[in-house]
C-alpha positions in Angstrom: 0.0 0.0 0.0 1.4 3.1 -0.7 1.9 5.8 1.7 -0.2 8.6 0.3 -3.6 10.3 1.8 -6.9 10.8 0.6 -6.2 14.2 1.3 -3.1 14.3 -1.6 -5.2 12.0 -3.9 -8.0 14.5 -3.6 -5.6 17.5 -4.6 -4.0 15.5 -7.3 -7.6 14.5 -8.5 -8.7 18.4 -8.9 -5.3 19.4 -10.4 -5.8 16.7 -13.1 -9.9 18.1 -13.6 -8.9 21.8 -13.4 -6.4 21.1 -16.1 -8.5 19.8 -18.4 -11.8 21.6 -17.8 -12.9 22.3 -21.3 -11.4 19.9 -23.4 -12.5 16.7 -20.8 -14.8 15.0 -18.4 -14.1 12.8 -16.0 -15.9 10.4 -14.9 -15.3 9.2 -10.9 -13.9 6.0 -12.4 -11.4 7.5 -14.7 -10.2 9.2 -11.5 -10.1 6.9 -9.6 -7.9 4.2 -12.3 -5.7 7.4 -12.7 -4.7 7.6 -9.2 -4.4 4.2 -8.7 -1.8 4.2 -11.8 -0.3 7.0 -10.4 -0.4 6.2 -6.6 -0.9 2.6 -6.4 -3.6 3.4 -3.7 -6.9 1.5 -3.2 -10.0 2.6 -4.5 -11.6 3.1 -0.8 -9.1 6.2 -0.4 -9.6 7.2 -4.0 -13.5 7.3 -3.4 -12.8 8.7 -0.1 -11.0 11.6 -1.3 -14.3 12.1 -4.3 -16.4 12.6 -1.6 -14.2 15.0 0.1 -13.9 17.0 -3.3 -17.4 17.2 -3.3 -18.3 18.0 0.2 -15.9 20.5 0.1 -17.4 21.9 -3.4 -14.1 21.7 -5.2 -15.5 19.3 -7.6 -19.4 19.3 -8.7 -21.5 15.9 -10.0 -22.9 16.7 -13.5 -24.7 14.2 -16.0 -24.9 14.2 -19.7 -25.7 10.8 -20.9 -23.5 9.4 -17.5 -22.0 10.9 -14.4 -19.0 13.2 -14.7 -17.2 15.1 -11.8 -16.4 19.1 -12.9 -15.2 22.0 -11.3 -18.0 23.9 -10.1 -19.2 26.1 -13.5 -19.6 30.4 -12.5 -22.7 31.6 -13.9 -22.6 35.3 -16.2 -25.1 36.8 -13.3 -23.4 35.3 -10.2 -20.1 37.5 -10.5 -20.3 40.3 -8.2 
């Protein structure tokens, strides 16, 4: 087992969706095979640090045709 947190998995997870907002959507699976790759964690800390990406609001559950995990999306009337 390697000796990484859900706490780093999580930041590594919203890096990886930040860079690619735009271009990609990921879906918690992909995430969770990419930090296992990268890692070589299990996928109970991988899905802990989703839910702590969500909780926190960093990352946002959206659905087009599946589930996908974005960066929460600023709306043109929201910005102060």
């Amino acid at each position: 087992m390697a000796d990484v947190t859900p706490e780093q998995i999580a930041d590594a997870m919203f890096e990886m969706v930040n860079q690619a907002m735009g271009q990609k959507k990921f879906k918690p699976m992909d995430l969770q095979k990419a930090m296992i790759e990268r890692f070589g964690c299990d996928k109970n800390d991988c899905k802990a640090a989703i839910r702590q990406l969500v909780d926190s609001g960093r990352l946002v559950y959206t659905y087009f045709g599946g589930s996908y995990l974005e960066v929460p999306h600023k709306e043109g009337a929201a910005n102060p």
